[in-house]
N, C-alpha and C positions, 0 to 999 in steps of 0.2 A: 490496391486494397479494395476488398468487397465495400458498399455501404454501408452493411452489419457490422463491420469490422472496428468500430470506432475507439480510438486507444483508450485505455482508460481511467487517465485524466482529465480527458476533453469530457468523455460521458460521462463522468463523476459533473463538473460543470454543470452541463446541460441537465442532469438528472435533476442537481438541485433549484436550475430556474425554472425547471419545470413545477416541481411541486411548491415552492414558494411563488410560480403565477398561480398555478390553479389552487393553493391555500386560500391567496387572499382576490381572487376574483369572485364578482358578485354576479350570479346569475339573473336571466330576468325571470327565470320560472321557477316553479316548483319540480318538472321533469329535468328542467337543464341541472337542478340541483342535486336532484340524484346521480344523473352521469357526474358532476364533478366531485360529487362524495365517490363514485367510482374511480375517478381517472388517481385519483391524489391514492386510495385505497393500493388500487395499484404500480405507482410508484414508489409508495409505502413495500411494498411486500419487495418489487422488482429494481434490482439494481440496473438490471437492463432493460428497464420497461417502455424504453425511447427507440431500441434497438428490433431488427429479425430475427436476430436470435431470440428473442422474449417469443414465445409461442403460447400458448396460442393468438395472446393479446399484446399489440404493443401500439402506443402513442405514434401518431401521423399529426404531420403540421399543414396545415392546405391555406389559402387566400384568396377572399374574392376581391376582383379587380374592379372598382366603378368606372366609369369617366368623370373628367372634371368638375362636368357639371350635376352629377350622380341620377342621371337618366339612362344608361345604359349600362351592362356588365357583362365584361369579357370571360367567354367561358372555353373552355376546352373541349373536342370530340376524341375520349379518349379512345387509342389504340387498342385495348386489351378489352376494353369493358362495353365499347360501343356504345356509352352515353357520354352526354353533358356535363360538367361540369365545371367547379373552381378550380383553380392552379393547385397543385399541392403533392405530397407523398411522404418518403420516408427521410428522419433523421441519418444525415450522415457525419464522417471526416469533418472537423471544423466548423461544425455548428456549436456553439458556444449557448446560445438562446434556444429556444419554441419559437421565439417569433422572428430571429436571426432563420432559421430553418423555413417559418413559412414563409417569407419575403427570398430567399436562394430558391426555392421551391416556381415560383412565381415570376422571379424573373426568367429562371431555367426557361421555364414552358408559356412564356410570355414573349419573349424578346424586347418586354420593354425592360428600361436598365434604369429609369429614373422615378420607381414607384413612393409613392407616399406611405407608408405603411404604420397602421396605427399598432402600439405594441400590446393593447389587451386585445384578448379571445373576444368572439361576437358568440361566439355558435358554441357547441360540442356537439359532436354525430360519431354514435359507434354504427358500425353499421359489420356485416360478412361480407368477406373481401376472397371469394376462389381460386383465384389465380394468382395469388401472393407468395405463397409457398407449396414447394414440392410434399409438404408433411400431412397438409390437408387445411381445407378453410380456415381463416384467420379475422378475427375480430381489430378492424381497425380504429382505434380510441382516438377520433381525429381534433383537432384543438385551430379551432377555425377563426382568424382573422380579416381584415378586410384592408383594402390599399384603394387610392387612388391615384389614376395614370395622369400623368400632364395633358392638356388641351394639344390634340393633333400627336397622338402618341404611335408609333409604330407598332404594329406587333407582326411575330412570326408564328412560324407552325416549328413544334419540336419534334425532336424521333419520336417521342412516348406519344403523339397526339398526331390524328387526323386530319384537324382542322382546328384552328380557335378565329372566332368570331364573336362581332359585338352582338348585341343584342338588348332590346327595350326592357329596363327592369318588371312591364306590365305584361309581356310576350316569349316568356322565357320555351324554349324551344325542350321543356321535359313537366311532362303533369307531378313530380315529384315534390312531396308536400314540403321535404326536410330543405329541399333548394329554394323553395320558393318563401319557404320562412327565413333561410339565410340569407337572400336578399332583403326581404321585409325587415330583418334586423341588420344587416348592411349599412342600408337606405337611414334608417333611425337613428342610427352609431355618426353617420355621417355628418346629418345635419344637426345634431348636436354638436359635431366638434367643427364645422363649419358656421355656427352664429356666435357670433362676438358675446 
């Protein structure tokens, strides 16, 4: 079964945690606001608005990974796009959640298997994605989480990535504003839910 192929009571599921996360999740912006009056707009209109078949637009689940002690964040060299980033990609088969998809997504392209993964959004980033479909550029409406790895956590390198390595959340290895505020809000999600 392709990943677009998703039966369709499983994506009946997923469609509806999706729009009841991004109903009632609370932005920190007024711009983040508008992306999730879009993302919820269209799963409003799209029943497959999780899936590749949805074109031109469809919902991606990604995760960024801190360390334990949230001074560092594992990021990926992806294959196809030749930059940096979080773990993440497309809903498939047996995702049930957004945030079930972006923690499978994460460990995929992680190799770690014991992630902490908080289950609200940090981020939203649409961004054009050219190499997604044969039909032509693709708006990926990505709904962005964050996990932390255990102390002395292993990782690997997956097919879809080049390289993943750690990295100081002050020295992130891409001048990209939208990554470096995804850590800045990361970082803040963190230690909020790490003080008593």
């Amino acid at each position: 079964m392709h990943p677009a192929e998703i039966p369709t009571a499983t994506a009946d599921v997923l469609h509806d945690d999706a729009l009841s996360l991004l109903r009632a999740w609370t932005p920190p912006d007024e711009a983040q606001e508008r992306l999730r009056a879009r993302y919820v707009a269209h799963l409003e209109q799209h029943p497959d608005g999780l899936t590749r078949t949805c074109f031109p637009d469809h919902l991606t689940a990604s995760t960024l990974i801190l360390s334990a002690d949230g001074n560092r964040v594992l990021l990926t060299l992806h294959a196809k796009a030749g930059a940096w980033f979080q773990m993440g990609g497309h809903c498939e088969a047996g995702d049930a959640t957004l945030s079930g998809a972006a923690l499978r997504e994460a460990v995929e392209e992680s190799g770690i298997g014991d992630l902490d993964l908080d289950p609200h959004p940090v981020q939203l980033n649409a961004h054009a994605v050219p190499f997604c479909d044969p039909r032509g550029t693709v708006d990926h409406l990505d709904v962005r989480f964050v996990a932390v790895a255990p102390d002395e956590a292993t990782h690997a390198v997956s097919e879809e990535s080049l390289d993943v390595r750690w990295w100081p959340w002050d020295a992130l290895p891409t001048e990209d504003e939208d990554m470096h505020e995804l850590v800045r809000l990361a970082r803040s999600r963190w230690v909020a839910l790490s003080t008593p």
